[in-house]
C-alpha positions in Angstrom: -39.4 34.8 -10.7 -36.2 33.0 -11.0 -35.0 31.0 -7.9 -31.5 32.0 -6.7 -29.1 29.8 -7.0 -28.5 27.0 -4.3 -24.9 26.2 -3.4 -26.3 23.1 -2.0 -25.5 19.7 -4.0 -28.6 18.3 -5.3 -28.1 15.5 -3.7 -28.6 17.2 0.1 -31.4 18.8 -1.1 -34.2 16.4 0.7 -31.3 14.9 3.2 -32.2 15.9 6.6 -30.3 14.7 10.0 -31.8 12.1 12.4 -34.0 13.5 15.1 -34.4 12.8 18.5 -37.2 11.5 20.3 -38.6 15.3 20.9 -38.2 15.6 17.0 -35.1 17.8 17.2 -32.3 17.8 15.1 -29.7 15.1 16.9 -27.8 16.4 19.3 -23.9 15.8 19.1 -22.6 14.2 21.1 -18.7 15.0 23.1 -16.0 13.2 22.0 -15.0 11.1 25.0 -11.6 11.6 27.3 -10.2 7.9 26.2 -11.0 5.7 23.4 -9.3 2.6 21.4 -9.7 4.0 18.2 -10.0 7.3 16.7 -10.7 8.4 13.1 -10.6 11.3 11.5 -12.6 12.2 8.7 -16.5 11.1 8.9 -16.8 10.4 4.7 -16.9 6.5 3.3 -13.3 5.9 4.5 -13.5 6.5 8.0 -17.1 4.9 8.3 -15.9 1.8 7.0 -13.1 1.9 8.8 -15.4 2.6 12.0 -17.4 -0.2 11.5 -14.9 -3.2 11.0 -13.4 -2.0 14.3 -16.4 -1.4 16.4 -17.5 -5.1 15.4 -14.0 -6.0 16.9 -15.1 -4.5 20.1 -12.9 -2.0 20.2 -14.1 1.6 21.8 -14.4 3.8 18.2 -15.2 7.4 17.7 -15.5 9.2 14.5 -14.3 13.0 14.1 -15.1 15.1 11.6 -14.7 18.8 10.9 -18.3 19.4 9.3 -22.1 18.2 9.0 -22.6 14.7 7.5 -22.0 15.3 4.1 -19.7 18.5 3.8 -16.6 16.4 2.4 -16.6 14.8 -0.6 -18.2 11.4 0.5 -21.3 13.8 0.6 -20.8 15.8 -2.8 -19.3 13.9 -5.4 -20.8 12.9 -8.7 -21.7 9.2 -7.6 -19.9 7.2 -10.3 -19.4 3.7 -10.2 -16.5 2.5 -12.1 -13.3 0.5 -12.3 -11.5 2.6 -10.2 -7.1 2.6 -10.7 -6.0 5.2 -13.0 -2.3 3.4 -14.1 -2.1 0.8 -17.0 -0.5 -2.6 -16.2 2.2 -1.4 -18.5 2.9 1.3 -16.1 2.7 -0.3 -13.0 4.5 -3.7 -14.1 7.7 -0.8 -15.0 7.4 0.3 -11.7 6.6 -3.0 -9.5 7.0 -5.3 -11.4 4.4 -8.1 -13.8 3.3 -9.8 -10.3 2.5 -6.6 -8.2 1.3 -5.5 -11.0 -1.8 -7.8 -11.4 -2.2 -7.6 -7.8 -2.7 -4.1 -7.6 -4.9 -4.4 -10.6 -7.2 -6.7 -9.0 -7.6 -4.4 -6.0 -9.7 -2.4 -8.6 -12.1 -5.4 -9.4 -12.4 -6.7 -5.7 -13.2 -2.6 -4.7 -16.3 -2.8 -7.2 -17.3 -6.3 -5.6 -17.0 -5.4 -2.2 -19.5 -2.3 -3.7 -21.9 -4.6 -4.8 -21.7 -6.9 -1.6 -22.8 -3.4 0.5 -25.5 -2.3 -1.8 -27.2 -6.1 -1.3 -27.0 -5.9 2.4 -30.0 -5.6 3.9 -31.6 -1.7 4.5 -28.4 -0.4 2.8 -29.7 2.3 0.6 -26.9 4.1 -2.1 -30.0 4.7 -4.6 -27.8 1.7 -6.6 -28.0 2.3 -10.5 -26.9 -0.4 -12.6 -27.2 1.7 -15.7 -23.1 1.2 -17.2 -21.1 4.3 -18.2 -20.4 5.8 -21.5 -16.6 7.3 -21.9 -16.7 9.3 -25.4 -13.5 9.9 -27.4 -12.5 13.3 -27.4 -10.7 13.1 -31.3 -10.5 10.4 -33.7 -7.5 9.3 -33.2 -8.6 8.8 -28.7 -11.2 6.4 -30.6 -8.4 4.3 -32.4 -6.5 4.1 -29.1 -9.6 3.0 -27.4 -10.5 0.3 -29.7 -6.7 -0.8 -29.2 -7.1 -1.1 -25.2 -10.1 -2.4 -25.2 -9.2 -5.2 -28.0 -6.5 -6.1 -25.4 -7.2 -6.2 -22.7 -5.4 -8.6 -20.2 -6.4 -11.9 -19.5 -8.0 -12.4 -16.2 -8.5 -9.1 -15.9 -10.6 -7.5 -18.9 -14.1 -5.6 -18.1 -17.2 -5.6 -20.2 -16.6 -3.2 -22.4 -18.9 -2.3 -26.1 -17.1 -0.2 -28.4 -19.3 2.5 -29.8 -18.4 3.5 -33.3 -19.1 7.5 -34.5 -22.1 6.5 -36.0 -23.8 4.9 -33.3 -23.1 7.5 -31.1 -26.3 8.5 -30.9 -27.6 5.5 -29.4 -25.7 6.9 -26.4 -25.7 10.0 -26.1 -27.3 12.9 -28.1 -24.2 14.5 -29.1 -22.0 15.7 -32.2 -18.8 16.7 -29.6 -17.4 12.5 -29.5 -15.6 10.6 -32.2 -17.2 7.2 -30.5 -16.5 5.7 -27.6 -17.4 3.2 -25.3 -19.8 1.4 -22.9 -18.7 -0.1 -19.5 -21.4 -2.6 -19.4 -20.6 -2.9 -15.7 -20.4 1.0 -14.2 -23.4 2.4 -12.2 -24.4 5.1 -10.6 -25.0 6.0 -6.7 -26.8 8.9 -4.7 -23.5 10.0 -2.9 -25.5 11.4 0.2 -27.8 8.2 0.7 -24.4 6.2 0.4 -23.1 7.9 3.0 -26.5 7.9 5.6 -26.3 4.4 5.2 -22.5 3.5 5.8 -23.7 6.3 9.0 -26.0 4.1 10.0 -24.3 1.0 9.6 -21.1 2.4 11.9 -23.6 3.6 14.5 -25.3 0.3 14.8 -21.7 -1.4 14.7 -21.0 0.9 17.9 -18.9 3.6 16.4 -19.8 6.8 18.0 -19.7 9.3 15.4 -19.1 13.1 16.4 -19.6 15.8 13.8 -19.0 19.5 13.3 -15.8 19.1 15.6 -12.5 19.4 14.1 -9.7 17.2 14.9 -6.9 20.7 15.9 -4.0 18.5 16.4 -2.5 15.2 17.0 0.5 14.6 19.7 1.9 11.3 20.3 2.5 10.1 23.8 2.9 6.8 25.8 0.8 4.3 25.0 -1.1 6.1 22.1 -2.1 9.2 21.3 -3.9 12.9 22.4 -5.7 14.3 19.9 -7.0 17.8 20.7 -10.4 18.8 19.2 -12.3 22.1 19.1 -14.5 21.3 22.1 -11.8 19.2 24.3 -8.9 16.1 23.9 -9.2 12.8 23.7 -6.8 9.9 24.4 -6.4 6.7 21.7 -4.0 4.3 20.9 -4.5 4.2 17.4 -5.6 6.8 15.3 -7.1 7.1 11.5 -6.4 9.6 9.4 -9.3 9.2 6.7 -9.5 13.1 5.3 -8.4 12.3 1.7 -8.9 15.4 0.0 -9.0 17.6 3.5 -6.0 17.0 4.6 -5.7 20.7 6.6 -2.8 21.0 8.7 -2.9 17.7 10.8 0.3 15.9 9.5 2.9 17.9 7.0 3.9 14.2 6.3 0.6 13.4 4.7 -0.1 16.9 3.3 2.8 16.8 1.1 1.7 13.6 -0.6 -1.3 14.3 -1.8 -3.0 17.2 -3.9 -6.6 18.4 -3.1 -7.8 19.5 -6.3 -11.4 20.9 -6.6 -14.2 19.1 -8.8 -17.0 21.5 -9.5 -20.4 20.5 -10.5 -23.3 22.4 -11.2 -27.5 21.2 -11.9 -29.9 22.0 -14.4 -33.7 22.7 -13.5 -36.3 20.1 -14.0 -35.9 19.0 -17.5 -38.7 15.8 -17.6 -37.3 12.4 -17.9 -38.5 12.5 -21.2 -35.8 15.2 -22.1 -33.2 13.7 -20.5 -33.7 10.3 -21.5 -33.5 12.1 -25.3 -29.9 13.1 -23.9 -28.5 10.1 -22.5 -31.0 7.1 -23.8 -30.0 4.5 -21.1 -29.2 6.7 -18.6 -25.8 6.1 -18.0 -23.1 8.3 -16.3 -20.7 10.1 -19.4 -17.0 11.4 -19.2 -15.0 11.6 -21.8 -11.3 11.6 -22.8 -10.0 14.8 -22.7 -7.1 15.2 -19.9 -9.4 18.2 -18.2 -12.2 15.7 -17.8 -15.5 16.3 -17.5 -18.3 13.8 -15.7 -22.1 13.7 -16.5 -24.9 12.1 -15.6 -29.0 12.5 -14.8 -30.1 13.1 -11.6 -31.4 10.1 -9.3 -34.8 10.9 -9.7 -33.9 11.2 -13.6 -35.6 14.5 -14.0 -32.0 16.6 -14.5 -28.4 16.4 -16.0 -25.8 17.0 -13.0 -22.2 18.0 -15.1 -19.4 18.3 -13.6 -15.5 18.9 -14.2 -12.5 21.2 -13.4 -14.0 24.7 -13.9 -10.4 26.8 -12.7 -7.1 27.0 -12.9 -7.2 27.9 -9.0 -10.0 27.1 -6.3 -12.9 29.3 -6.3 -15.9 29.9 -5.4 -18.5 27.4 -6.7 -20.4 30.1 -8.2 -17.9 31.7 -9.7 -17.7 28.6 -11.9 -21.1 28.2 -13.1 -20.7 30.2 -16.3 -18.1 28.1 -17.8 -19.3 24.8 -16.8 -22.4 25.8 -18.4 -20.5 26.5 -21.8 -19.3 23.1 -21.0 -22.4 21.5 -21.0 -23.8 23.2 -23.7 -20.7 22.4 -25.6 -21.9 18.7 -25.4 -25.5 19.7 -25.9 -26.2 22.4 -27.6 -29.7 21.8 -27.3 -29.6 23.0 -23.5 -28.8 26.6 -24.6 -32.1 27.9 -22.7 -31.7 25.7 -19.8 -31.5 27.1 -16.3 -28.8 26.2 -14.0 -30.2 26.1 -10.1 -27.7 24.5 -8.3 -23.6 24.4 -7.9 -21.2 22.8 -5.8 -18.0 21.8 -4.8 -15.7 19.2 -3.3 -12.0 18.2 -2.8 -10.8 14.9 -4.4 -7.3 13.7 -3.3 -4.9 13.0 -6.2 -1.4 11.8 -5.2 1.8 11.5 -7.4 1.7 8.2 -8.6 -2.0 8.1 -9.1 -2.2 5.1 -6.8 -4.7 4.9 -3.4 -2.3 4.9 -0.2 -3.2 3.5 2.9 -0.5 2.4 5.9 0.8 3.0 9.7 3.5 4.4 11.4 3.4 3.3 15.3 0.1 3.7 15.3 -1.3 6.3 13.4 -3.0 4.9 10.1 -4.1 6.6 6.9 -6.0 5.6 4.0 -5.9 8.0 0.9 -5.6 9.6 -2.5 -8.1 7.9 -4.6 -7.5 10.3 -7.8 -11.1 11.2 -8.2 -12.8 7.3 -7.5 -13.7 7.2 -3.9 -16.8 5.6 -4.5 -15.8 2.4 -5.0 -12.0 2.8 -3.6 -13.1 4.3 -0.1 -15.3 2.0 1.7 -13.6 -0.5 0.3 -10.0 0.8 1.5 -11.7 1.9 4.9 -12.7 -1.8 5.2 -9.5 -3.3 4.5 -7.8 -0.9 7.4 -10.3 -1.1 9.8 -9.6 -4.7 9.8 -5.7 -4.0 9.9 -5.8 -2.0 13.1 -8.5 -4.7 14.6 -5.9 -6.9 13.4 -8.6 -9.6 12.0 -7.9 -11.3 8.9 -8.3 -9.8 5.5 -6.3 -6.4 6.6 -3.6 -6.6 3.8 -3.7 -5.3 0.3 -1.4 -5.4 -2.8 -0.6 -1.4 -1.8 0.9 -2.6 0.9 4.7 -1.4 1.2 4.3 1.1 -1.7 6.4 4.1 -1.8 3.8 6.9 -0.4 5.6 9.9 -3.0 5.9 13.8 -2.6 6.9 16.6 -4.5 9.3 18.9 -3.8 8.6 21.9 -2.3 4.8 20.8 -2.1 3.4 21.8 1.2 0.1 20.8 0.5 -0.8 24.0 -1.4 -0.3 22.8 -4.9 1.5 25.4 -6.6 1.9 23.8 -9.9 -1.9 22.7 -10.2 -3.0 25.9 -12.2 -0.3 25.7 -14.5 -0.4 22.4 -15.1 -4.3 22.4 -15.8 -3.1 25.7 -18.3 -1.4 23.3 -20.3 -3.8 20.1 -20.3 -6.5 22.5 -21.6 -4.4 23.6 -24.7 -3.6 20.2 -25.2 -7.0 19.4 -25.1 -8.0 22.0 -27.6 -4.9 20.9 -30.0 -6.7 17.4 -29.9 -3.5 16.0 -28.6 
């Protein structure tokens, strides 16, 4: 008989919480009455974040709303990859050639600072050096490609192997791409042992970390700030905001600058390594160029394909969604027609309107956000970079610094334009344009 689907992400599957000495489940602790610091949102921001200021000796706690691992930090697909979504044409028109190169090499130092955590001793991401495979969704996405990647700017290119329609195969077992490319450089991570390890690496920094208790509301008041919870307040003079793509009801400020936007994904059964390897030879992560991407890669243990992408025009239920990411997938491989789906999922990536990361203060109360879809990299190493801001240690400052932090009218932090504008990327898609 046919197991029922698990709306667990594969990657939770064998996770289980600390125990106590009696072998129980951990118990959570209270949010204290006073504090130095408090940050909201438990995922790879806020832990960073955490850390850098507990080192400082400052008093930290970490809020957040769920069990470790029910935001995105927890359910993402785990790709590794240069992570800034605007050209340095684009950004020089807006900024300027100088900011422009700064804010480029953010992307580069995010992957570094990646690396640099993975080495450190019993840091445990389940690290895959494997690169990542970006197919071109029509010929004439190839010729572009080739044209980027031929010129790239000095100082600032990655390793990149074009892939030409005939070789394609060497990649990827697949008729659906034109080409493409290899970033000799991507990886792939197991999102939930990422995000145990940058828990126990806060913990052991000092940070006290407080789950399944949701930060209600934030009040400013002399010297600081009270922040009421579900079980109680708590005093700080500085707070974090670190939610990304949960951005509830906290600050309206905030909400209407960025736009949670759900990522679905969805697992196969057991395949073998064997098949999969067949599928993706080197075992890389896939997406592919289409403007309603889609992200694919095997499993950590290598015995599945995990695939991924925007399944609706509006949020839904996970399962609601399996049926057309599985024509997705088999849209890729055919081959998979018989293959059983036995796991689906969802999480909320923050996008934001000039597809730029934001982080910054106002008397206080910090934030650090909207990484349009690549926290992995971007968040610890954002979180890093503001913990040491409010501990006011060197090393604090980033070329976002100053940016315009830009809404859209009548947003309110229910994105009302998201379904049609997903509408029209998909028939573009489908025109090949």
């Amino acid at each position: 008989m046919a197991q029922p689907l698990s709306l667990t992400p594969l990657w939770q599957e064998n996770w289980r919480e600390p125990a106590d000495g009696q072998g129980d489940q951990m118990r959570m602790p209270e949010p204290p009455t006073h504090t130095d610091v408090l940050v909201i949102g438990g995922g790879y921001t806020g832990l960073a974040a955490a850390r850098e200021t507990a080192v400082a000796g400052l008093r930290t706690v970490v809020l957040d709303a769920g069990a470790p691992g029910a935001g995105c930090s927890g359910r993402n697909g785990g790709q590794v990859a240069y992570s800034l979504k605007p050209s340095l044409e684009t950004l020089t028109a807006r900024v300027g050639r100088e900011r422009a190169l700064a804010i480029r090499r953010e992307g580069f130092a995010a992957l570094e600072h990646l690396r640099h955590l993975i080495a450190e001793p019993g840091f445990d991401a389940g690290f895959q050096p494997t690169g990542g495979f970006v197919g071109a969704h029509t010929r004439r996405h190839y010729e572009r490609m080739a044209r980027a990647v031929a010129n790239q700017p000095q100082g600032l290119a990655e390793r990149i192997r074009l892939v030409p329609r005939e070789e394609q195969h060497g990649e990827i077992a697949t008729d659906l791409y034109h080409g493409g490319c290899v970033h000799l450089d991507d990886a792939s991570i197991d999102p939930m042992r990422m995000l145990a390890s940058m828990r126990r690496r806060a913990s052991a920094a000092g940070a006290m970390l407080v789950d399944r208790t949701p930060a209600l509301r934030i009040d400013r008041e002399r010297g600081g700030f009270l922040v009421t919870t579900a079980t109680g307040a708590t005093r700080a003079r500085c707070v974090l905001l670190a939610t990304n793509g949960y951005p509830g009801r906290l600050s309206s400020w905030h909400g209407r600058r960025v736009v949670p936007i759900g990522s679905y994904q969805i697992a196969t059964e057991p395949l073998g390594s064997a098949r999969v390897r067949a599928l993706i030879p080197h075992g890389r992560h896939v997406s592919d160029t289409r403007r309603v991407v889609v992200y694919f890669r095997p499993s950590p243990d290598g015995e599945r394909l995990v695939f991924g992408g925007r399944a609706a025009l509006a949020e839904q239920d996970p399962r609601v969604c399996v049926p057309r990411l599985t024509h997705m997938l088999r849209q890729v491989f055919p081959q998979l027609e018989d293959v059983r789906i036995t796991h689906a999922w969802a999480g909320f990536v923050a996008y934001t309107f000039d597809t730029l990361p934001h982080l910054g203060e106002d008397r206080g109360l910090f934030y650090c956000m909207g990484y349009c879809g690549q926290g992995v990299p971007l968040a610890p190493y954002l979180g890093m970079r503001v913990g040491r801001r409010i501990a006011n240690l060197d090393g604090g400052s980033t070329a976002f610094d100053g940016l315009e932090f830009p809404a859209r009218a009548y947003h309110r932090g229910r994105p009302w334009f998201l379904a049609p504008a997903v509408w029209a990327y998909r028939w573009l898609d489908r025109l090949g344009l």
